[in-house]
C-alpha positions in Angstrom: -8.1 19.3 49.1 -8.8 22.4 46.9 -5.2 21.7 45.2 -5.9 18.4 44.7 -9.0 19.2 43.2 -7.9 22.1 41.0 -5.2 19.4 39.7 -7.8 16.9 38.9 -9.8 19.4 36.6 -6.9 20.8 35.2 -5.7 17.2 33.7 -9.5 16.6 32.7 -9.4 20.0 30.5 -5.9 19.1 29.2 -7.3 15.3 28.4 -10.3 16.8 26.3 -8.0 19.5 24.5 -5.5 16.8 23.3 -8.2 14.3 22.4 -9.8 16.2 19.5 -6.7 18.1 18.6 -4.6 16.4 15.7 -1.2 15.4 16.6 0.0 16.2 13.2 3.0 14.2 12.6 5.2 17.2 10.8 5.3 18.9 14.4 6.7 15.2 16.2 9.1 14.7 13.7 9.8 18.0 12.0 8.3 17.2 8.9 7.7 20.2 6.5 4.3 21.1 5.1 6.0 22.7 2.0 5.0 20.9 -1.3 3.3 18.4 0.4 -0.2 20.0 0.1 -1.7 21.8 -3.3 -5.0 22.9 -5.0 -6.2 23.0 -8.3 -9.4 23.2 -10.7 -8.1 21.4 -13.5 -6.5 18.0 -12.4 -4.7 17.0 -9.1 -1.6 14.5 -8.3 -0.1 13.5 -5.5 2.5 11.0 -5.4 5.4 9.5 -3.3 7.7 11.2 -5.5 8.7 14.7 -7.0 9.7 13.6 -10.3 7.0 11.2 -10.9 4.4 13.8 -9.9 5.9 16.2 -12.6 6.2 13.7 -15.0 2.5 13.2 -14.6 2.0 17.1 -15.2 4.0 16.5 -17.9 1.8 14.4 -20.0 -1.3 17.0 -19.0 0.8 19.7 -20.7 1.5 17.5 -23.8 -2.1 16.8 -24.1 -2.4 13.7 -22.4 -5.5 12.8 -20.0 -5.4 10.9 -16.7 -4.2 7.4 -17.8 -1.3 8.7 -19.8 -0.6 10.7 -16.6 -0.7 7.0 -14.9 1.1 5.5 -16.7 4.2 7.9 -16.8 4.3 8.4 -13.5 4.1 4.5 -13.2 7.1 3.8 -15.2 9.0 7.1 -13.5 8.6 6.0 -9.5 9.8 2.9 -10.7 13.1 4.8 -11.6 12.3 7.3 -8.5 12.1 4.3 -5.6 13.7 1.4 -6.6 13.3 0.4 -2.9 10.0 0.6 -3.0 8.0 -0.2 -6.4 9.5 -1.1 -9.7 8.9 -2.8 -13.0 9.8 -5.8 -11.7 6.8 -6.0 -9.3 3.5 -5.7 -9.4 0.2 -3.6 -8.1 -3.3 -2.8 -8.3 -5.3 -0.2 -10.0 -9.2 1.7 -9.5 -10.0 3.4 -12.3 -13.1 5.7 -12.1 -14.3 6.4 -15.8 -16.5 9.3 -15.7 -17.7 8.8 -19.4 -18.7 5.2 -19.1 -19.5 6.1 -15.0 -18.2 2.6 -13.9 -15.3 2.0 -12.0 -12.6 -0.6 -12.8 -10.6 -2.8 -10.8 -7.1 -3.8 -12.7 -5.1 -6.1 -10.7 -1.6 -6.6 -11.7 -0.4 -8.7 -8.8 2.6 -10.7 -9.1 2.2 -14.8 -9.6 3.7 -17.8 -8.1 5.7 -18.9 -10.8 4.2 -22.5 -12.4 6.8 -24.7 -10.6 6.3 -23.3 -7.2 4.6 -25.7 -4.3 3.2 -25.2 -0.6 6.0 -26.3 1.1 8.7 -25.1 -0.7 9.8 -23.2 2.1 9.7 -25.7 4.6 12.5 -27.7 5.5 12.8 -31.4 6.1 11.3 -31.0 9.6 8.4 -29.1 8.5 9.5 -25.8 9.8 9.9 -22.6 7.7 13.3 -21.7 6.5 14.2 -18.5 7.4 14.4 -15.8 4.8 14.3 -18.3 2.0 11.1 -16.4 1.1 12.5 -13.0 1.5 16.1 -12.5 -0.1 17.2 -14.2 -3.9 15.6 -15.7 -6.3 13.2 -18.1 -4.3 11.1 -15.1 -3.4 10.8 -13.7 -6.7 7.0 -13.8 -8.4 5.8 -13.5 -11.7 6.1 -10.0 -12.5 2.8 -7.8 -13.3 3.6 -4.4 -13.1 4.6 -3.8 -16.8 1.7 -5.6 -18.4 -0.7 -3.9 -15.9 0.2 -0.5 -16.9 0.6 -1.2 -20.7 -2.9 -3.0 -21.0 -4.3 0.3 -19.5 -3.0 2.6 -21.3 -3.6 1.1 -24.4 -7.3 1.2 -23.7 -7.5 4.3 -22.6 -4.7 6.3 -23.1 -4.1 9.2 -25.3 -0.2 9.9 -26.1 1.9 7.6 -27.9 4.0 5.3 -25.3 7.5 6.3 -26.7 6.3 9.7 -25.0 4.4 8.2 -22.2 8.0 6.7 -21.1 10.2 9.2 -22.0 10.5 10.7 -18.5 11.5 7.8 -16.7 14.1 6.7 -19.3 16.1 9.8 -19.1 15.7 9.6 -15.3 16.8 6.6 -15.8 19.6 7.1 -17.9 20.8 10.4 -16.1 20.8 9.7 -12.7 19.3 11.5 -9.7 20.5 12.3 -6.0 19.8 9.5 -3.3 17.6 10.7 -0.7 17.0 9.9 3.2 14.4 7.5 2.7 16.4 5.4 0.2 19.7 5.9 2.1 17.7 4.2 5.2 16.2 1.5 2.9 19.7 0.9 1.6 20.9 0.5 5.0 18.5 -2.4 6.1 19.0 -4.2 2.7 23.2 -4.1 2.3 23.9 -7.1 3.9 21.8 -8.2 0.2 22.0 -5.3 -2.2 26.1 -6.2 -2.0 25.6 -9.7 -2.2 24.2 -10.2 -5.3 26.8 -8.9 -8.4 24.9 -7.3 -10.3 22.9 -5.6 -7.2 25.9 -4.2 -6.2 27.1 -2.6 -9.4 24.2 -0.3 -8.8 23.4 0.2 -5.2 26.7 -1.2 -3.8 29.5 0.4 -6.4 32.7 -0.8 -5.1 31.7 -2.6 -2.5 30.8 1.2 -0.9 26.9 1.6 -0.3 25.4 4.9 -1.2 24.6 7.3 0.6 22.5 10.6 0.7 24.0 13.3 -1.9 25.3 10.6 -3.8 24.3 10.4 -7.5 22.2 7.0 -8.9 21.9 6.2 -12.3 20.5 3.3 -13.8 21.5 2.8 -17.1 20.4 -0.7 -17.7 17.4 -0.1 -16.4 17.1 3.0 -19.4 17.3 0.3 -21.8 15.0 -1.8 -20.3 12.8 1.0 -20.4 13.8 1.6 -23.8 12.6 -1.9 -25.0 9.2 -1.3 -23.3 8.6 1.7 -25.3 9.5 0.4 -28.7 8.2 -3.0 -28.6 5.6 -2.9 -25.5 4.5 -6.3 -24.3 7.1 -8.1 -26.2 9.8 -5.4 -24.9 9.9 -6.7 -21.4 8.0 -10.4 -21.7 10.0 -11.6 -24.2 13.3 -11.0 -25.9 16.3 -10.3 -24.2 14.9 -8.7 -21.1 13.1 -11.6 -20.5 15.9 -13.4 -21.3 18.0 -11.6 -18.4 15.5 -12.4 -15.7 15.3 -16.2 -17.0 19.3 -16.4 -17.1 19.1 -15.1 -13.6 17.1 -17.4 -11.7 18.4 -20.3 -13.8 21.8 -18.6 -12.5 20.8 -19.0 -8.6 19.2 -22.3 -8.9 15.6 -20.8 -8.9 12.6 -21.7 -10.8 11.0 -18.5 -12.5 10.7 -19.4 -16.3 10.2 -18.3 -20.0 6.9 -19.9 -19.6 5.7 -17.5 -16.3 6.6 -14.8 -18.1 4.4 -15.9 -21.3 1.7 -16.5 -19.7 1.3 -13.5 -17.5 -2.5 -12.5 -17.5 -4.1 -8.9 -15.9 -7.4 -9.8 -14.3 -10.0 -6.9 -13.8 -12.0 -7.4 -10.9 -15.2 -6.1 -10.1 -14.0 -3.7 -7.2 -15.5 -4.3 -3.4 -18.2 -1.3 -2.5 -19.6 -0.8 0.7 -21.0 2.3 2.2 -20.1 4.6 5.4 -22.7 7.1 7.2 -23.6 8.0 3.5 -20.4 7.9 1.6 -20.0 4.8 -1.3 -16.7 3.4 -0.5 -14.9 1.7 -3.0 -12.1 -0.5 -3.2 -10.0 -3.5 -4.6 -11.2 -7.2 -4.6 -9.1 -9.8 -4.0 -5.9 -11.0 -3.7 -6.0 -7.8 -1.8 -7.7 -8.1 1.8 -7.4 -4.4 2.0 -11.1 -3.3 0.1 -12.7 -5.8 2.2 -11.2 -5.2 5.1 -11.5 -1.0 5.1 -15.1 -1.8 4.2 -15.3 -4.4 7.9 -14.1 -2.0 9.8 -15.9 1.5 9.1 -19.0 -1.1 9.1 -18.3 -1.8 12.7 -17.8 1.7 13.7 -20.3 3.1 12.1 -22.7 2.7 15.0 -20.6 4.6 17.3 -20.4 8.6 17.7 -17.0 8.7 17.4 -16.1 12.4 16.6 -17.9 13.1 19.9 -15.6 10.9 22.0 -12.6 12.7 20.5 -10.1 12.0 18.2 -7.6 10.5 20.3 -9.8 9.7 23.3 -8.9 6.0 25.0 -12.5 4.7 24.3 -12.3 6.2 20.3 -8.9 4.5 20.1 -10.0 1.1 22.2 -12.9 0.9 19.5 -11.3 1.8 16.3 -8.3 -1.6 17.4 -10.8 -3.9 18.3 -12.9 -3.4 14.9 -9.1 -3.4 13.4 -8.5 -6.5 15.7 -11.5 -8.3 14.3 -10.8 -8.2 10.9 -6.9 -9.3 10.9 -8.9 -12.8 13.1 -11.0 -12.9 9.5 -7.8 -12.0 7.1 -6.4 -14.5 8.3 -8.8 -17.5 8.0 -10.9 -16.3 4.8 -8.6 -14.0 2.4 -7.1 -15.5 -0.5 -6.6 -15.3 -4.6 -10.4 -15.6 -5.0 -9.5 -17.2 -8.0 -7.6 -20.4 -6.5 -10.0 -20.4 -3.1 -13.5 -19.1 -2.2 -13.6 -16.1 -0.7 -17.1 -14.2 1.3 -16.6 -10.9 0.0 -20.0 -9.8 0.5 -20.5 -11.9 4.1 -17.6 -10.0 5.5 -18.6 -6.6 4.1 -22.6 -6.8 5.0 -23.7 -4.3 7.9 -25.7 -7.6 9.1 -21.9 -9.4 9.7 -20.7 -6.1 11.6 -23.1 -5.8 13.6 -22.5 -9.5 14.8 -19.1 -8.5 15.5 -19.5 -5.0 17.1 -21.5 -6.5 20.2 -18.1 -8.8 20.7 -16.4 -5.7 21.9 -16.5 -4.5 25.3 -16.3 -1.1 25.3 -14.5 -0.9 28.4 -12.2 -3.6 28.1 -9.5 -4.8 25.5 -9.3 -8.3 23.9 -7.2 -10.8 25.9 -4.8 -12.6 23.1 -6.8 -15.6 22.5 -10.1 -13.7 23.0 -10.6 -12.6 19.0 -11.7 -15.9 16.3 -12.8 -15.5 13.2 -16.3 -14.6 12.9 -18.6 -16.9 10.2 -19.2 -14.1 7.2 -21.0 -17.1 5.1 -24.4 -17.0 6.8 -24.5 -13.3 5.3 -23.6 -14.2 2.0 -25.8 -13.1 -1.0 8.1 1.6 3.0 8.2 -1.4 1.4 5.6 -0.4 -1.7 4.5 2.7 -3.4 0.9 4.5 -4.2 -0.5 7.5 -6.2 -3.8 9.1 -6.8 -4.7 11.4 -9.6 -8.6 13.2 -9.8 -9.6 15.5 -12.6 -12.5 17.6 -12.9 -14.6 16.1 -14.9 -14.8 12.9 -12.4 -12.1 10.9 -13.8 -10.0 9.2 -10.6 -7.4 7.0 -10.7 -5.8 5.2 -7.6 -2.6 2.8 -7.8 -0.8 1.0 -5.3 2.5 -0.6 -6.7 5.0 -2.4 -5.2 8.1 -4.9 -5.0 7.3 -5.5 -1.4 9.8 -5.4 0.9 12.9 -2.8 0.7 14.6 -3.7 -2.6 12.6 -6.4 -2.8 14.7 -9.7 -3.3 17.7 -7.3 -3.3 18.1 -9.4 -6.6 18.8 -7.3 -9.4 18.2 -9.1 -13.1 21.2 -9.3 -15.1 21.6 -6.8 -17.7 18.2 -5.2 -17.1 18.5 -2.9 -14.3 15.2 -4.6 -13.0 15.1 -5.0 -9.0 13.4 -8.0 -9.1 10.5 -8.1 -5.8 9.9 -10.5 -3.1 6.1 -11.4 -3.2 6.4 -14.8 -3.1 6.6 -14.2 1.0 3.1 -12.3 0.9 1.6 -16.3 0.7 1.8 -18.4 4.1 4.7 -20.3 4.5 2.9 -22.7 6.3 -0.3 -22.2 8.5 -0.1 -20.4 11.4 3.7 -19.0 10.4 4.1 -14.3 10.2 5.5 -12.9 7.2 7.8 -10.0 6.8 4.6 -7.7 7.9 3.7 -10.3 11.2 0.5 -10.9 9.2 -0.8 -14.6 10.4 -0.6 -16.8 7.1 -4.1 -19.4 6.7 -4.6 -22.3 4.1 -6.6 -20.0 1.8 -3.6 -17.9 1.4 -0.6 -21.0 0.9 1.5 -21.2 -2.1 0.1 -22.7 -5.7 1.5 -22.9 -9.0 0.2 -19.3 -10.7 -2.2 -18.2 -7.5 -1.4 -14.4 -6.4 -0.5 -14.0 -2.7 -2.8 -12.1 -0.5 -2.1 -8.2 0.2 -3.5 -5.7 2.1 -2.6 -2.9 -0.9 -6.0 -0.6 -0.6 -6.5 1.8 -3.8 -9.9 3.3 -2.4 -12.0 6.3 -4.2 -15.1 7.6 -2.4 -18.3 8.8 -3.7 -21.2 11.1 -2.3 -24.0 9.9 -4.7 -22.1 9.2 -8.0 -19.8 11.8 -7.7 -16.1 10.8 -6.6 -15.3 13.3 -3.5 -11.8 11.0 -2.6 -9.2 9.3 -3.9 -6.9 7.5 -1.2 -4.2 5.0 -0.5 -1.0 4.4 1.1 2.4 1.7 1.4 3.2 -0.4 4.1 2.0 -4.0 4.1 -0.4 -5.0 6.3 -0.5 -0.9 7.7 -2.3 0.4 4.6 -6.0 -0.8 5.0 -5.7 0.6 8.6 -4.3 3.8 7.6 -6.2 4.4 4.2 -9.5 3.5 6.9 -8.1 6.0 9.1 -8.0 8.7 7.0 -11.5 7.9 5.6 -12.4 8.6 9.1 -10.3 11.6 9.8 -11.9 13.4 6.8 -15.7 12.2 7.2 -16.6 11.0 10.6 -14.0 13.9 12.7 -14.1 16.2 9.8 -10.8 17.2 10.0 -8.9 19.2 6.8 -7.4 16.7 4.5 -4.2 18.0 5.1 -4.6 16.6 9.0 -6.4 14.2 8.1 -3.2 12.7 6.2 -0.7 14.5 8.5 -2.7 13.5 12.1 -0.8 10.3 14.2 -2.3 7.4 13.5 -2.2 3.7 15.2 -2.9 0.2 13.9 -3.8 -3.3 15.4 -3.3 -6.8 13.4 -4.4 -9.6 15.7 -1.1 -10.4 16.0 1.3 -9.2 16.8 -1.6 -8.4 20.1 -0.6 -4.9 20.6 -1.9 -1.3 19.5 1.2 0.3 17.1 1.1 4.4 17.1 3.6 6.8 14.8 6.2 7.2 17.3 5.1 10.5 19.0 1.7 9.8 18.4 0.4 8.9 21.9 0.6 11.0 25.4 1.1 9.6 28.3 -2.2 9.8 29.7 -3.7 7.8 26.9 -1.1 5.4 26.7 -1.9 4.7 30.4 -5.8 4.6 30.0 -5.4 2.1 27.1 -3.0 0.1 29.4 -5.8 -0.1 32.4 -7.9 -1.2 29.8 -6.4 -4.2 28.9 -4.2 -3.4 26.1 -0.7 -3.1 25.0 0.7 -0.1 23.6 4.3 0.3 21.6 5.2 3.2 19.5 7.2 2.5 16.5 6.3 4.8 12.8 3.5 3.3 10.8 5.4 3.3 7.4 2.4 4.7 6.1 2.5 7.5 3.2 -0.8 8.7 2.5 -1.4 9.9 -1.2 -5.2 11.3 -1.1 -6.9 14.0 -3.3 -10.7 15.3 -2.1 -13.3 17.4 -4.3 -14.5 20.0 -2.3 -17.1 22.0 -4.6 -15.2 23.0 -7.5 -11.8 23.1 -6.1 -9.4 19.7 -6.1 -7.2 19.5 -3.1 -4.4 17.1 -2.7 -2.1 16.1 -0.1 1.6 14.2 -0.4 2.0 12.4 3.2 4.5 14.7 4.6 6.1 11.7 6.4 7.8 11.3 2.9 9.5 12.8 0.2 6.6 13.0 -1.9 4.7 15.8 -4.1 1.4 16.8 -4.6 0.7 19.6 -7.7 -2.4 21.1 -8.8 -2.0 21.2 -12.6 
């Protein structure tokens, strides 16, 4: 009896050590600390990539402020993860302007080109053709990326643009080793990448696939880069680079045109604010869900005393999905291009709406699968992708999240231009009811229309304490971002962990559907996963994707973080 009782307490102390202790993701998977973590007075960057975050340094030491430090690095992960981001995609940008003291939202989002319809991937029958809007040319958007970043820049940039590009052309131009992220990326994408001619040339020379070690060089892709610099605008919208993606969608029977290209339009957006246990959050409007979405959720859990259940305890982690559960129920039915449908941005990020939802959850008990509708926000009415955050001293921020959505996008590379062209076009609903690449649940405010932007989840997010910024966070990975970037909100503020394990820490994420809590592989003991299961819920392990770029203010001293899941880099300059 004494035995079984000693065993008893002994579990209960080991439960309540591993439930506030971080399970920092570097010690599952042997991930290295080492340049992932840096601290500065000056100015702080932390990107997904080493040579875009020096080439951002690079612009401070020529003079250059925050935007041209954007901007370069822009252009130079574009060169750096051709699997992930690219000029040939799009993105969305927070830009915190300390002089002015307003924040801007840029959105830069690919468009459904002009002769696109709703059912353009169905078949005869009505049913969804598979991969029609993931691989080739019916996938491929209207492009945004380059305008995006040039319309910035040119606004509020210092440096000249032939400088501001510089970097990425002779990154370009010269070549760099392939890394273990990319070799994997490659991997899930050759059955495409040596499909597709001029794909192959680059990615698949020889019909051999590279491989880690191996050098990539995009020479094409330097002149495209090239023609940006000297004629701007006109350099990639018109003229013979827009020439070379018109020839190749004519080529493949798709329907991309001069005429998309022409009319290409950035919209800034006034940005989505809410507020958490003090904190101003703010984030990106739609076509993104994410802003909304991170706002919904630390709404609903700001009632709860979450840091003293503990980190990982099974009733934390059982509230945290269901608030995550509730909004993917309302992604799906209200989110949309706000400009093609009506959104209820400020119903669905009211405290009044969250507190409708948060006495839904049981708070012993999961959601069965057809538990979880959409809530009504009106009555309170008044990877795959790439992301960077930069903070300076003075109270400039910028966040960007970038992206040609899946790995290599289309895998369709634009003849003569070097440009992997993205696959966007299957971030709209197929049909109602239908999963995209992400298993997001696709509703009529989201289906396909001639020049509409498909829904995302992409979450550039700064916080404030008063009118101070004191974050700057965001992350890749589809439908995973607003879930981690919400996470790591809550890691820093509600459990007050270092931002460092805040980032690093395991996290976990629940959509709706698929009905089943996802943790970083590693990121779950055995005890929890069993108390989560005799709650009601499912539990699979299976890595996030996630990358968490995030830079904090703590008094006078900048501090930035590079998720050390990835190959990324962040420098105090």
């Amino acid at each position: 009896m004494k035995k079984s009782l000693m065993l008893i307490m002994m579990i209960g102390l080991v439960s309540c050590a591993t439930k506030d202790k971080p399970i920092l993701m570097e010690e599952v998977a042997g991930f290295k600390k080492e340049n992932h973590v840096d601290t500065s007075k000056k100015a702080m960057i932390a990107t997904q990539g080493k040579y875009s975050t020096y080439a951002g340094e690079r612009m401070y030491a020529l003079g250059g402020n925050i935007i041209d430090a954007m901007a370069a690095i822009s252009f130079v992960i574009s060169v750096e993860r051709p699997q992930s981001t690219g000029i040939g995609g799009g993105g969305f940008l927070l830009f915190h302007h300390k002089e002015s003291g307003k924040t801007f939202a840029f959105d830069f989002r690919e468009r459904a080109p002009f002769k696109s319809s709703k059912n353009m991937y169905l078949d005869q029958a009505g049913n969804v053709i598979p991969r029609k809007s993931i691989d080739g040319i019916f996938s491929v958007g209207t492009p945004g990326l380059v305008a995006g970043i040039l319309e910035i820049h040119k606004k509020y940039g210092k440096l000249p643009l032939v400088t501001v590009l510089e970097d990425a052309i002779k990154l370009a131009e010269e070549g760099f080793p392939v890394y273990a992220e990319m070799e994997k990326a490659l991997k899930i994408r050759k059955s495409v990448l040596c499909k597709f001619p001029s794909s192959k040339k680059i990615f698949c020379p020889k019909g051999k696939l590279l491989k880690t070690g191996d050098h990539l060089a995009q020479k094409d892709l330097g002149k495209t880069l090239r023609a940006i610099s000297r004629k701007g605008h006109k350099g990639f919208y018109r003229g013979k680079v827009a020439k070379g993606i018109v020839k190749t969608s004519r080529r493949y029977g798709g329907i991309l045109r001069h005429k998309d290209l022409r009319n290409y339009k950035v919209v800034t957006r006034e940005p989505v604010t809410g507020t958490f246990k003090g904190k101003k959050i703010v984030s990106m409007a739609p076509p993104s869900s994410g802003g909304i979405h991170v706002i919904q959720i630390l709404n609903i859990l700001e009632r709860y005393n979450l840091k003293e259940m503990g980190l990982y305890s099974p009733k934390a982690i059982h509230l945290v999905s269901s608030a995550m559960e509730m909004a993917f129920a309302d992604r799906a039915k209200y989110l949309g291009d706000s400009d093609y449908v009506k959104v209820p941005i400020k119903g669905l990020t009211k405290k009044s709406y969250a507190n409708e939802l948060a006495a839904k959850i049981n708070e012993d008990k999961a959601f069965g699968l057809n538990d979880v509708k959409a809530g009504n926000p009106w009555k309170h009415e008044a990877d795959h992708t790439t992301h960077f955050s930069i903070m300076d001293n003075e109270g400039n921020v910028v966040v960007s999240t970038q992206t040609i959505n899946g790995y290599f996008g289309s895998g369709l590379v634009a003849e003569g231009t070097g440009i992997v062209l993205n696959n966007e076009m299957d971030d709209f609903a197929n049909k109602v009811g239908a999963q995209n690449l992400f298993g997001a649940v696709g509703g009529d405010k989201n289906l396909v229309s001639p020049g509409k932007r498909p829904l995302s989840s992409m979450s550039p997010t700064i916080v404030f304490e008063g009118d101070k910024p004191v974050m700057a966070v965001g992350t890749p990975s589809g439908t995973r971002i607003l879930t981690c970037v919400m996470q790591t909100i809550l890691n820093y503020f509600e459990y007050d962990l270092p931002l460092y394990e805040s980032v690093a820490t395991a996290r976990y994420h629940h959509q709706w559907r698929p009905h089943y809590i996802r943790f970083d592989k590693g990121g779950i003991d055995a005890n929890t996963k069993a108390e989560l299961e005799s709650m009601g819920h499912k539990v699979v392990e299976k890595s996030l994707g996630c990358r968490v770029q995030a830079v904090v203010k703590e008094g006078e001293k900048l501090i930035g973080v590079s998720d050390p899941r990835g190959e990324g880099k962040a420098l105090g300059i």
